[in-house]
C-alpha positions in Angstrom: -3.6 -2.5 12.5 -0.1 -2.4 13.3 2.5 -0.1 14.2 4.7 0.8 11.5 8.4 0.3 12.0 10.3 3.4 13.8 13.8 3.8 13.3 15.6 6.1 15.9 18.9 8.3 15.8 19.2 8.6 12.2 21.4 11.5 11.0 19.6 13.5 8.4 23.3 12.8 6.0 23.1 9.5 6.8 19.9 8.3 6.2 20.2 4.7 4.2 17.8 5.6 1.4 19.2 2.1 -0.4 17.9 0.0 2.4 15.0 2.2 3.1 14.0 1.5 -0.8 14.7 -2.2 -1.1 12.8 -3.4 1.9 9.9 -2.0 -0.2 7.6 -1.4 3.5 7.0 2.4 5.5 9.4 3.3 7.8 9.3 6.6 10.0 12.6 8.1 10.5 12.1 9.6 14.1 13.2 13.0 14.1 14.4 13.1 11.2 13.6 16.9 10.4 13.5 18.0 14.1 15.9 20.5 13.6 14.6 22.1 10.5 13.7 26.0 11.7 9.8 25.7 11.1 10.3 22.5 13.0 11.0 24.6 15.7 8.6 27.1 15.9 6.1 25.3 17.7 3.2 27.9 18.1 0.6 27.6 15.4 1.0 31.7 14.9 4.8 31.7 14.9 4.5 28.8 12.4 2.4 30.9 9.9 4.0 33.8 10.7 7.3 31.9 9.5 6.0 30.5 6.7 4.4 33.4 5.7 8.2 35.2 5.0 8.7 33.1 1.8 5.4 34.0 0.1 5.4 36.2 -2.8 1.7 36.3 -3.5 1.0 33.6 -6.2 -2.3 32.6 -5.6 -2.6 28.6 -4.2 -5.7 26.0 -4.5 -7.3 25.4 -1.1 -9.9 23.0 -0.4 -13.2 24.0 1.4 -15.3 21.8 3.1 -18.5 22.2 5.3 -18.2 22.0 9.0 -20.5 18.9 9.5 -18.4 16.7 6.7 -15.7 16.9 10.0 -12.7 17.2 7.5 -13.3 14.0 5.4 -12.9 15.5 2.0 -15.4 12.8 -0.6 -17.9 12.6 -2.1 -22.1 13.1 -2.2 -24.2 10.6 -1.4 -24.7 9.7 -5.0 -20.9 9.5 -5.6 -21.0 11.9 -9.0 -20.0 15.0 -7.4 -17.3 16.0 -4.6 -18.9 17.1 -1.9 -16.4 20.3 -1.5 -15.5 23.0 -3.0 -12.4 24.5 -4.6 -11.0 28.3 -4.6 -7.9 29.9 -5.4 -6.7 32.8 -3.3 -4.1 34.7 -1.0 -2.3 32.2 0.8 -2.1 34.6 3.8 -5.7 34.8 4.3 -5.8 31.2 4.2 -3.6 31.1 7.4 -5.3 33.8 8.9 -8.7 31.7 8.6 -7.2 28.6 10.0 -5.9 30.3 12.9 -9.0 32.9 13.6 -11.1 29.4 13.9 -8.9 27.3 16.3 -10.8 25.8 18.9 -14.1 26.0 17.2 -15.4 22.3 16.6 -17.6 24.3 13.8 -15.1 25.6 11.7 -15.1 24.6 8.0 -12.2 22.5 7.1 -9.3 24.3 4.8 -6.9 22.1 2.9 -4.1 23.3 0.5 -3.0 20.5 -1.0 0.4 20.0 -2.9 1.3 23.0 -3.2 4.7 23.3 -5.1 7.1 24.9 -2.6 9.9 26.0 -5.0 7.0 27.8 -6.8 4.7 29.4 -4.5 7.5 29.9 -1.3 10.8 30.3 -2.9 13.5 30.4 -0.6 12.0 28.0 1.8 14.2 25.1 0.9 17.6 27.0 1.4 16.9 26.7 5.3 14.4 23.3 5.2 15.5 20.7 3.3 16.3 16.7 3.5 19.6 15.8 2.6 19.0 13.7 -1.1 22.5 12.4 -1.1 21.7 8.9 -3.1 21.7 8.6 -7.0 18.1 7.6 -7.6 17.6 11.5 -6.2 20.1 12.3 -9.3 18.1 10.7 -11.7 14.7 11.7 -10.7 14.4 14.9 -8.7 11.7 14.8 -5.8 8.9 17.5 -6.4 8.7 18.8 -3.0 5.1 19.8 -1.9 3.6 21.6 1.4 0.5 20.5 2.4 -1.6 23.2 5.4 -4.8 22.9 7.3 -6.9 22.5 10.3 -8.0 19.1 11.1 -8.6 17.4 7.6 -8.4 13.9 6.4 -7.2 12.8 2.7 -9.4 9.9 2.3 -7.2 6.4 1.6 -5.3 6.6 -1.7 -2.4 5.5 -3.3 0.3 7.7 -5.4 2.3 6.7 -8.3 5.4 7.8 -6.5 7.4 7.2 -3.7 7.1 9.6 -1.0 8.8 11.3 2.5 6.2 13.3 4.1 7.8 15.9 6.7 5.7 16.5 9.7 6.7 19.8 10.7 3.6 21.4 12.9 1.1 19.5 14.1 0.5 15.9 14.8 -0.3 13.5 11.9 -1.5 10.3 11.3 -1.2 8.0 8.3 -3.1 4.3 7.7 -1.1 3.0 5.0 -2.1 -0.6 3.2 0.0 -2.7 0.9 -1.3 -2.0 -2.9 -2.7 -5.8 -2.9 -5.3 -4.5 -1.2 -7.0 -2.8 -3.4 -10.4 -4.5 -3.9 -10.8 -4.4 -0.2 -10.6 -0.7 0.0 -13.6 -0.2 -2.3 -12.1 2.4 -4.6 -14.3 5.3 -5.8 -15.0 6.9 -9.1 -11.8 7.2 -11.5 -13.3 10.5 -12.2 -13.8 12.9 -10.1 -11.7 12.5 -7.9 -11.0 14.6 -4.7 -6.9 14.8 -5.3 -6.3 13.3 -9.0 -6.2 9.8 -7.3 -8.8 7.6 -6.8 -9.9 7.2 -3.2 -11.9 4.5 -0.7 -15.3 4.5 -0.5 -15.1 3.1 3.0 -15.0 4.6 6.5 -11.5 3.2 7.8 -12.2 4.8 11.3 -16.0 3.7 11.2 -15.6 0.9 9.3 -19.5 -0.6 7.9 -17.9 -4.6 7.4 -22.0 -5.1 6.3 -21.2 -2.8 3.0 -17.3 -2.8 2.4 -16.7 -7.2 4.3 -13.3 -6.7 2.7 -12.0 -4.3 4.5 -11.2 -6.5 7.8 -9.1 -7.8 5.9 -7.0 -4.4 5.3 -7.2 -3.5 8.5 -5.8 -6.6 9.7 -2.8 -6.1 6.9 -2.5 -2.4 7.6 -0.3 -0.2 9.5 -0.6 3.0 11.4 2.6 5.5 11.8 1.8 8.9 14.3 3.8 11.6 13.7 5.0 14.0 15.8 6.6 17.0 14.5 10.0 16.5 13.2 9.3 12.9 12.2 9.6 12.0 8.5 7.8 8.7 7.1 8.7 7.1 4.0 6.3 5.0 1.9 6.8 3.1 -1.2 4.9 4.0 -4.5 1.1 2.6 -4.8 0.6 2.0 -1.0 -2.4 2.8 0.2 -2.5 5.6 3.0 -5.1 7.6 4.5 -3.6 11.1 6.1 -5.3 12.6 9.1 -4.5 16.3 10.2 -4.9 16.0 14.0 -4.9 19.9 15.4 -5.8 22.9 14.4 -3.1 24.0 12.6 -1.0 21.5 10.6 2.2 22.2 7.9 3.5 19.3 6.2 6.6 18.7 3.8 6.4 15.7 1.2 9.2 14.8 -1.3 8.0 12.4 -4.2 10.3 11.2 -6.8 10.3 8.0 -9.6 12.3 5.1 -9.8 12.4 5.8 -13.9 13.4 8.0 -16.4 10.6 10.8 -17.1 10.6 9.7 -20.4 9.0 6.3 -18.9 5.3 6.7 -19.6 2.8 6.5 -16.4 1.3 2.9 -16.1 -2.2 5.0 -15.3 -2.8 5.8 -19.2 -1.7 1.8 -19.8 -4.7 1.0 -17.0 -7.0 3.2 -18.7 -6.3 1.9 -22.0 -6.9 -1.8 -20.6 -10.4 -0.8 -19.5 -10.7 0.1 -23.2 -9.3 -2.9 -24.6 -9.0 -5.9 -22.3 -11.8 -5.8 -19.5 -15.0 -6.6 -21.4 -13.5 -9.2 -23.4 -14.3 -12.7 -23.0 -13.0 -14.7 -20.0 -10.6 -16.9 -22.0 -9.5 -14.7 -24.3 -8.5 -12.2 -20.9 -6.4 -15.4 -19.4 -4.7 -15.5 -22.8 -4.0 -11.8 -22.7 -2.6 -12.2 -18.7 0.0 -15.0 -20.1 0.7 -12.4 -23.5 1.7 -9.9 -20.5 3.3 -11.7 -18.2 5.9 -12.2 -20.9 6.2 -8.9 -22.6 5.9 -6.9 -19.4 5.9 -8.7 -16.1 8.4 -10.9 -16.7 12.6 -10.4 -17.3 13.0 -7.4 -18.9 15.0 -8.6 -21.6 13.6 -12.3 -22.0 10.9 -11.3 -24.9 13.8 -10.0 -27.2 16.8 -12.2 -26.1 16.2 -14.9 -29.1 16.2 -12.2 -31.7 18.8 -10.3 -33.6 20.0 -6.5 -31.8 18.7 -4.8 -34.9 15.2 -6.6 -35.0 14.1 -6.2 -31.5 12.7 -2.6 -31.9 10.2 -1.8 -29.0 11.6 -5.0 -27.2 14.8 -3.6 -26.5 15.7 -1.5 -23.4 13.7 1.8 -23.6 15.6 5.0 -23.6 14.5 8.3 -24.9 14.7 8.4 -29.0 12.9 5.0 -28.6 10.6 5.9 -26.0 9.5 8.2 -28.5 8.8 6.4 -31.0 6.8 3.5 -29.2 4.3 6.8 -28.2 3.9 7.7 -32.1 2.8 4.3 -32.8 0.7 4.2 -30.1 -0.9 7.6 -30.9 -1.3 6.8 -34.4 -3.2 3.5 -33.3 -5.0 5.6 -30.8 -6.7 8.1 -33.2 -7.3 5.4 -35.9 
């Protein structure tokens, strides 16, 4: 695996999101967040203690796992069940439990996950926040998610968004792929799943090339970005990346945000509906169908309506929201048929 691409010196108001974007590859913007004041607080304690200020006592979703599973949050051996569990509580005690067990190589691992920091630490954002100053931020505002543990791993995944995760304490580590990889990750189960997405079935630090052969391939594609704290790394939607918590205590800060209006449906539901409709159909008929596609979807947007009149073109004209509407009442009358 490779080194992802570092660029140095950029100014947090100056950051060339266009660029970033296009190029459609990670990047890590070094230092990027360095001078953001939980940035700077450097031991684990002041860090909670910090954190702990904009906390009004809604209760968060951590994940528990058992000290020999070593932070890898999956699945049993059967691949039915997760092999963790999932609690709400005080986010406090939470903390306090990370920091009581630093140093033990037996602690269980503690993961909160996405946890919405407008919601659950209001106030936070006033005095750590990236500058957005680009109009696809306009359009689509980032959610803007903390994520707290020991030393965890989130098992190789992809998002529908595109993401800037914020290392802030602790050191991270990310293996991203490019999303044509996908067969030679080995995705899991489509349900359950660990996070809401669908993760690798494969060891990418112990890799087993007699079980999963594809994945020299991805490894040989791949990319790895080390973060220190203050160090931001963008990623484009659907890469593949596997997150590694390296210490004992680890805060980090992600912003995702679309590329589309929210009243563009998630291509997810489309995915599960082809498993419904196109998969077990005969081979033929599914090359047939790929060409029907290509022209209606993955082609020029406008090239399937072009020939007919403005007033005829109906679901083949550019979406907006009255339409998008309608296009999901047809399909949820089809649905329930």
């Amino acid at each position: 695996m490779r080194a992802t691409r570092v660029l140095e010196g950029v100014a947090p108001d100056h950051v060339p999101w266009s660029e970033i974007v296009e190029e459609g590859s990670p990047v890590i913007l070094k230092g990027l967040v360095r001078d953001w004041p939980l940035a700077q607080t450097g031991a684990p304690r002041e860090a909670a203690a910090y954190l702990q200020q904009f906390y009004q006592g809604r209760p968060v979703t951590a994940f528990i796992g058992r000290p020999e599973l070593q932070g890898r949050f999956g699945y049993t051996e059967d691949a039915t069940r997760l092999d963790f569990k999932s609690e709400r509580g005080d986010l406090g005690a939470y903390l306090g439990r990370i920091l009581e067990h630093a140093g033990d190589s037996g602690a269980p691992s503690i993961y909160i996950g996405s946890t919405d920091v407008d919601q659950f630490l209001p106030g936070f954002r006033a005095e750590n926040d990236l500058v957005l100053n680009h109009e696809m931020f306009e359009a689509s505002p980032p959610l803007v998610g903390a994520w707290i543990g020991n030393r965890t791993t989130a098992l190789a995944h992809h998002d529908l968004s595109y993401n800037v995760a914020c290392c802030l304490v602790g050191r991270r580590r990310f293996s991203l792929f490019p999303p044509e990889q996908v067969a030679n990750l080995y995705p899991g189960p489509l349900d359950p799943t660990p996070g809401g997405q669908v993760v690798t079935m494969a060891d990418i630090e112990a890799p087993d090339f007699d079980r999963f052969p594809g994945l020299r391939e991805a490894l040989e594609v791949g990319e790895v970005a080390d973060l220190e704290p203050g160090d931001a790394l963008y990623y484009p939607a659907l890469w593949w990346h596997q997150v590694s918590a390296l210490e004992d205590f680890n805060i980090m800060v992600n912003y995702w945000w679309n590329r589309v209006p929210g009243y563009v449906d998630t291509p997810q539901t489309t995915l599960m509906h082809a498993l419904l409709s196109l998969r077990d159909r005969p081979e033929p008929e599914k090359r047939a169908w790929k060409a029907m596609f290509d022209y209606y979807v993955f082609g020029p947007a406008g090239r399937a309506g072009a020939h007919l009149p403005e007033g005829a073109r109906g679901p083949l004209a550019p979406l907006d929201e009255m339409s998008a509407r309608r296009l999901r009442a047809l399909l949820q009358r089809k649905l329930n048929r």
